[in-house]
C-alpha positions in Angstrom: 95.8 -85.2 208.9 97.7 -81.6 209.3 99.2 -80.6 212.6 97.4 -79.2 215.3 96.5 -75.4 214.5 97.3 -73.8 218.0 101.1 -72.8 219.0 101.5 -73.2 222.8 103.6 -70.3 224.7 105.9 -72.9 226.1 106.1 -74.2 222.5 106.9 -70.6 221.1 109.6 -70.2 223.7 111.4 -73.3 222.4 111.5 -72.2 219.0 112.7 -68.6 220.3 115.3 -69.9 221.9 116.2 -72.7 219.7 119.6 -72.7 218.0 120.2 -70.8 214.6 119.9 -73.2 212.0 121.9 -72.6 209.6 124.4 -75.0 207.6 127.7 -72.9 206.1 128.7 -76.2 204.5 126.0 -76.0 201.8 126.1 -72.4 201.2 129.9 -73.8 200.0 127.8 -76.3 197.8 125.5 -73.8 196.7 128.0 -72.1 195.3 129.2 -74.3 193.2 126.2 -74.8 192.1 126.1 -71.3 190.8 129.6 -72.0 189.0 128.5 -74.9 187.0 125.4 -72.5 185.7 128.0 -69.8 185.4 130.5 -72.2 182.7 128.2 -73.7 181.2 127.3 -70.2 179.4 130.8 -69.4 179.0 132.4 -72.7 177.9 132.7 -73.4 174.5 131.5 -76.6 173.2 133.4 -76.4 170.0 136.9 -78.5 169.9 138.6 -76.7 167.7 138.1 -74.0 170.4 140.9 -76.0 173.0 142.9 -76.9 169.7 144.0 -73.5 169.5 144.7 -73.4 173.1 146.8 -76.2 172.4 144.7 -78.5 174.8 144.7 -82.0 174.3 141.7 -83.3 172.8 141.2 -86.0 175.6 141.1 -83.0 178.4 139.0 -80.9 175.8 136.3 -83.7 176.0 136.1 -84.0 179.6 135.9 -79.9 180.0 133.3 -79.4 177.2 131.5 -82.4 179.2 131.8 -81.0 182.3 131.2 -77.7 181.5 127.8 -79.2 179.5 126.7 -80.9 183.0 127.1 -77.7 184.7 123.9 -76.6 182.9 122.4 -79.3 185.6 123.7 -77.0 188.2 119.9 -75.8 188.8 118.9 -79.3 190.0 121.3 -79.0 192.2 119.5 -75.8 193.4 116.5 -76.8 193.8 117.4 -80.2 195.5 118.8 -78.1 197.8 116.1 -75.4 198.3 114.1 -78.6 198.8 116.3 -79.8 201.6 116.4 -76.6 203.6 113.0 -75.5 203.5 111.8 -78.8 204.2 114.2 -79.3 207.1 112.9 -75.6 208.2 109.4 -76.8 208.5 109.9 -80.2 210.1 111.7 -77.9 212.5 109.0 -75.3 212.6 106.5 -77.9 213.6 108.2 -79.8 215.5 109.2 -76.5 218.1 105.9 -74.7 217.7 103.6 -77.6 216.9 102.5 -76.4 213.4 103.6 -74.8 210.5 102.5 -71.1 209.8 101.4 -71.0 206.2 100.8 -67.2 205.5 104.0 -66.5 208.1 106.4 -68.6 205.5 104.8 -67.0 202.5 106.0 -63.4 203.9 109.4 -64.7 204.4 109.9 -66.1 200.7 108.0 -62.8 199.5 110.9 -60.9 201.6 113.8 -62.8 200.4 112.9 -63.8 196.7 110.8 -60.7 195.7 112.9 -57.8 195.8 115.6 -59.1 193.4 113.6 -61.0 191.1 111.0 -57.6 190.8 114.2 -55.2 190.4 115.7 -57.6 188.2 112.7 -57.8 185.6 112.3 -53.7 185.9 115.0 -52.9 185.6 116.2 -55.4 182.7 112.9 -54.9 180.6 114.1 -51.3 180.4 117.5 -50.7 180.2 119.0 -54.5 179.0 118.1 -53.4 175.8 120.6 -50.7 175.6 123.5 -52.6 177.2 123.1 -55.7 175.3 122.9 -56.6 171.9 119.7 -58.0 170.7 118.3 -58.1 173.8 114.4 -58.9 173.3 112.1 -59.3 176.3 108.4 -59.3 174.8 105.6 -57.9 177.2 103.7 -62.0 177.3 106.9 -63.5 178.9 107.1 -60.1 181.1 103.3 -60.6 182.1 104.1 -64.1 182.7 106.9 -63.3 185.3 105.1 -61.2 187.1 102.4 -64.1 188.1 105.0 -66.7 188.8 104.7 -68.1 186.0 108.0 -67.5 183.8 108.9 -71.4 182.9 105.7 -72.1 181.5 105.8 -69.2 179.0 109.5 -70.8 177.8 107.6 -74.1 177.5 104.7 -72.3 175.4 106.7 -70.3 173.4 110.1 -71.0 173.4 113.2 -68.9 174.9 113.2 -65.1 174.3 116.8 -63.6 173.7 117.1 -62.1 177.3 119.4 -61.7 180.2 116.4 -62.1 182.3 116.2 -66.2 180.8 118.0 -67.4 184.0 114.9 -66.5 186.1 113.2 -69.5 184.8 113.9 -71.9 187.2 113.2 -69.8 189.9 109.4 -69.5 189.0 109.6 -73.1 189.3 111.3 -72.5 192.9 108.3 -70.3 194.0 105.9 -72.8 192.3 107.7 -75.3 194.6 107.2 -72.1 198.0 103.6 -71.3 197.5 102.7 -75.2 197.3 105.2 -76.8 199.6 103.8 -75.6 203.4 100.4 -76.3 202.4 101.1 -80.2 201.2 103.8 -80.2 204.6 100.2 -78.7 206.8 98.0 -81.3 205.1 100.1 -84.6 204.6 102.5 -83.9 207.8 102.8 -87.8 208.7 103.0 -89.0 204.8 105.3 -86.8 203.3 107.1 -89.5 202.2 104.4 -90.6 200.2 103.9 -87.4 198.4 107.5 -87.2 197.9 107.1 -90.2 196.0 104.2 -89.4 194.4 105.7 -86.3 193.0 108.7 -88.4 191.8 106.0 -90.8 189.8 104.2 -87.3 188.1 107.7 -86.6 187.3 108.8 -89.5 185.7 105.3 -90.1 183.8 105.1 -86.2 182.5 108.8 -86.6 180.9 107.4 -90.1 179.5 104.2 -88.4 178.0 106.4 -85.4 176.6 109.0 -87.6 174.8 106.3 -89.7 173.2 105.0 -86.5 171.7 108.3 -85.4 170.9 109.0 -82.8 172.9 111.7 -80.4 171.9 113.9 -78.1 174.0 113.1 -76.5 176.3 109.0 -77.9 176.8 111.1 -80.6 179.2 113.6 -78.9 180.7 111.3 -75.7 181.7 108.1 -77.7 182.5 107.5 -77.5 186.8 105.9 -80.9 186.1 108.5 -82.8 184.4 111.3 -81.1 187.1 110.3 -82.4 190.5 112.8 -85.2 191.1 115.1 -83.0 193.0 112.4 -81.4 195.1 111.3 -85.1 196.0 114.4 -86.4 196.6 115.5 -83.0 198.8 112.6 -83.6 200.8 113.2 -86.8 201.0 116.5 -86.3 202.2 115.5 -83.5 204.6 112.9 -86.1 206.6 115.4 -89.4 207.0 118.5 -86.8 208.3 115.6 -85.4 210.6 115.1 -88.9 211.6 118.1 -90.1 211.7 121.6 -88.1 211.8 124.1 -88.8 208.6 127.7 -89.0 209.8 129.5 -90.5 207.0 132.9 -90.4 206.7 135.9 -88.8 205.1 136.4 -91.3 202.9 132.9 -91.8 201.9 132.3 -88.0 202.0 134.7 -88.0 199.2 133.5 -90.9 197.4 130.5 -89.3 197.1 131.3 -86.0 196.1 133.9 -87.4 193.2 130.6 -90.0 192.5 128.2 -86.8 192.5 130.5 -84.5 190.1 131.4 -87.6 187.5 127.1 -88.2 187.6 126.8 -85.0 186.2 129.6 -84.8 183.9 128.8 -87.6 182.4 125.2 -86.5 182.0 126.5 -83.3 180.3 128.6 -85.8 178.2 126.4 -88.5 177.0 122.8 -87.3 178.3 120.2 -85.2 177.1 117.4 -83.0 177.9 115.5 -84.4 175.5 114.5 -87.6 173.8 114.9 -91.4 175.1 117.8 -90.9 177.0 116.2 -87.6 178.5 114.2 -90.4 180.6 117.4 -91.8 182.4 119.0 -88.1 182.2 117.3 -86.7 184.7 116.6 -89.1 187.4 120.8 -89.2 186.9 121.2 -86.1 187.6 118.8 -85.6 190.6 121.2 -89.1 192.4 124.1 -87.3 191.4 122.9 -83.6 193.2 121.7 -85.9 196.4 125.5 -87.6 196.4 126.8 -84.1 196.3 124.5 -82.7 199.2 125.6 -86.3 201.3 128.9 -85.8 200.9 128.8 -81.7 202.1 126.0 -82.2 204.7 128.0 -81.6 208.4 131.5 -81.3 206.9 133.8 -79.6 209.0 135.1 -77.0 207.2 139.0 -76.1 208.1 139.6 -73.8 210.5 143.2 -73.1 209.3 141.5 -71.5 206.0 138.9 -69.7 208.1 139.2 -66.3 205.5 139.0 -68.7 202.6 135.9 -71.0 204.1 134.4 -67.6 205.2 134.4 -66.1 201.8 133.1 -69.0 200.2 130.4 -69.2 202.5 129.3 -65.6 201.9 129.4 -66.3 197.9 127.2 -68.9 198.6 124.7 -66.9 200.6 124.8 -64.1 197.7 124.3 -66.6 195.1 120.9 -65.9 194.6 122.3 -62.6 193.1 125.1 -64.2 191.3 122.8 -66.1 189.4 120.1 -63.5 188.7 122.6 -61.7 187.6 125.6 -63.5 185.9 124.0 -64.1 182.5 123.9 -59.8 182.0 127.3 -59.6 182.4 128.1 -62.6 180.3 126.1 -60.9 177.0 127.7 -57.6 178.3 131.2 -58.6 177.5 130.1 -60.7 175.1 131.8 -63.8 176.1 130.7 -66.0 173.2 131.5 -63.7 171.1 135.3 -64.0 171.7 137.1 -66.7 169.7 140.3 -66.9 171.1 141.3 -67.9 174.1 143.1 -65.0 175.7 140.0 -62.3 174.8 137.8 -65.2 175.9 139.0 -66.0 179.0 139.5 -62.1 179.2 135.9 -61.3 179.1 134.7 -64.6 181.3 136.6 -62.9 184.4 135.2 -59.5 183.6 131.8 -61.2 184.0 132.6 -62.8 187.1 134.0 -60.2 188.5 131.3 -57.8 187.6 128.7 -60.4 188.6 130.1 -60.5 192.1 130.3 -57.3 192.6 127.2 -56.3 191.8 125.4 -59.2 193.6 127.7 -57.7 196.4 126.1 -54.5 196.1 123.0 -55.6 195.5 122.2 -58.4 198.4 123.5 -55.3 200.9 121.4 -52.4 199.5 118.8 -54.0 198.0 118.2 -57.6 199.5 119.7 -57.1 203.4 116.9 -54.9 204.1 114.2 -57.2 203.8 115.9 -60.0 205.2 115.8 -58.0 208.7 112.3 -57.8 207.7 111.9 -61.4 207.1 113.4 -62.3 210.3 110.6 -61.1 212.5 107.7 -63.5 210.3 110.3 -66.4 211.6 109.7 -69.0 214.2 113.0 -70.9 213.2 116.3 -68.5 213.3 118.3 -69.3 209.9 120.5 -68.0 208.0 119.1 -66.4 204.2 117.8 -69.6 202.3 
């Protein structure tokens, strides 16, 4: 049954005067999430590539693989989009007795519409004079606008567009509008439905490799892609049952266990086919090791600058991502064959990506996350 529907005034107090909750260690984490999205654009998968560079060919295979896994980078996003929001809620009903539905669909509209609206405005009109080829036809647009993005890739394929990455985040605000109300309904078997949703998972892939599916009607399809929203939710309810402590040691074990997972899935695993049925569920243990091994790390206080910067990439990197891929067909960065102009052009796009998701999370974004901050009944940091 869902949680009682009326919010008590001592209740509301709690929650008003609860803590901030907000966990610098994986906006660390989310950023390099964004980095392993952002090289495995700008890597090149080609040997002869390194050869030139006069890289051996044994570290050439273990960057190409790495670089391959990075594409994996948005499980890791949405594992932890899973983990936060789900912790936000337990929290939510746990200070104010239940969770407000329409009040959490105002804060996502707040922090993910802005950019992803400007982004698709502004890139169906003027990408196509900045970069080369640049097609974004008005069915995928339509299908954007209602949410819908990843499911128009699995219908009809990728468009050549800047605006590609936003993909998996129509699967994220799948995952929003859906989330609160299963939370509201199921409250005391979430773990069952986290479950179930790992058993549609697992059976849609199954169904779509015996029809041969080809790329990207897996990798796109919302159904086929819950495992790291299950296991984030998953993860969110035991640490609000029971605090994780781990240690150093096994901190780093599993960060050097998470990071090899998904190296080796970018080496010998696929996105389709068989071995796209062990792939996945690899990936989403190896994005859960990862969040372990960050969750309630001390970062140094003798690199504060450094630690504070990272942190602040990682809150931004909702831009960075939206972003990065314009600036990577804007210097053309596959384009270039040799190393120098190659590496060249991949710091341009960084550069340019940051600065612009600088720019726009302060003029564009940081206005409605004031906004969003009054519809909240837990205090947190941008998620």
């Amino acid at each position: 049954m869902g949680a009682p529907e009326v919010t008590s005034t001592a209740s509301a107090i709690r929650a008003e005067d609860a803590p901030r909750y907000y966990r610098p260690e994986l906006d660390v984490l989310r950023l390099f999430a964004f980095f392993m999205v952002f090289l495995s654009h700008v890597v090149p998968g080609d040997e002869t590539f390194f050869a030139r560079a006069h890289i051996a060919p044994e570290v050439a295979d273990v960057i190409i693989a790495a670089s391959a896994g990075g594409a994996f980078g948005v499980d890791l996003f949405f594992a932890l989009s899973s983990f936060l929001i789900t912790s936000l809620l337990l929290r939510e009903r746990q200070l104010c007795g239940n969770i407000d539905v329409p009040r959490f669909y105002v804060r996502r509209i707040l922090r993910i519409w802005p950019l992803y609206f400007a982004f698709l405005v502004s890139a169906s009109v003027l990408a196509k004079y900045v970069v080369a080829d640049e097609s974004f036809p008005l069915k995928y647009l339509v299908s954007f606008v209602l949410l819908s993005g990843n499911w128009a890739f699995v219908v009809w394929g990728y468009p050549h567009s800047v605006s590609t990455p936003l993909w998996s985040v129509s699967i994220e605000e799948q995952f929003y509008l859906s989330w609160p109300l299963l939370m509201r309904r199921w409250a005391h078997h979430l773990a069952i439905v986290a479950f179930a949703l790992l058993a549609v998972s697992f059976l849609t892939r199954l169904l779509l490799v015996l029809h041969g599916a080809i790329h990207p009607q897996i990798w796109c399809n919302t159904l086929a892609r819950l495992d790291p929203i299950a296991c984030g939710a998953l993860l969110a309810l035991r640490t609000e049952r029971v605090g994780l402590a781990p240690s150093r040691s096994l901190r780093v074990a599993l960060l050097l266990f998470g990071f090899a997972v998904l190296t080796a899935a970018g080496r010998y695993g696929d996105v389709v086919g068989k071995i796209a049925l062990l792939t996945y569920p690899a990936v989403t243990i190896g994005c859960i090791a990862l969040i372990l091994g960050t969750l309630g790390f001390q970062l140094s206080t003798r690199r504060r600058g450094l630690v504070r910067a990272l942190a602040y990439l990682g809150r931004i990197s909702y831009g960075l991502y939206v972003y990065h891929l314009l600036f990577i067909e804007t210097f053309a960065v596959p384009l270039a064959h040799s190393p120098i102009a190659r590496l060249t052009r991949t710091a341009a796009a960084l550069l340019s990506t940051i600065a612009v998701a600088i720019l726009s999370y302060h003029l564009l974004e940081a206005p409605f996350l004031r906004t969003k901050e009054k519809f909240a009944h837990v205090r947190s940091r941008p998620v």
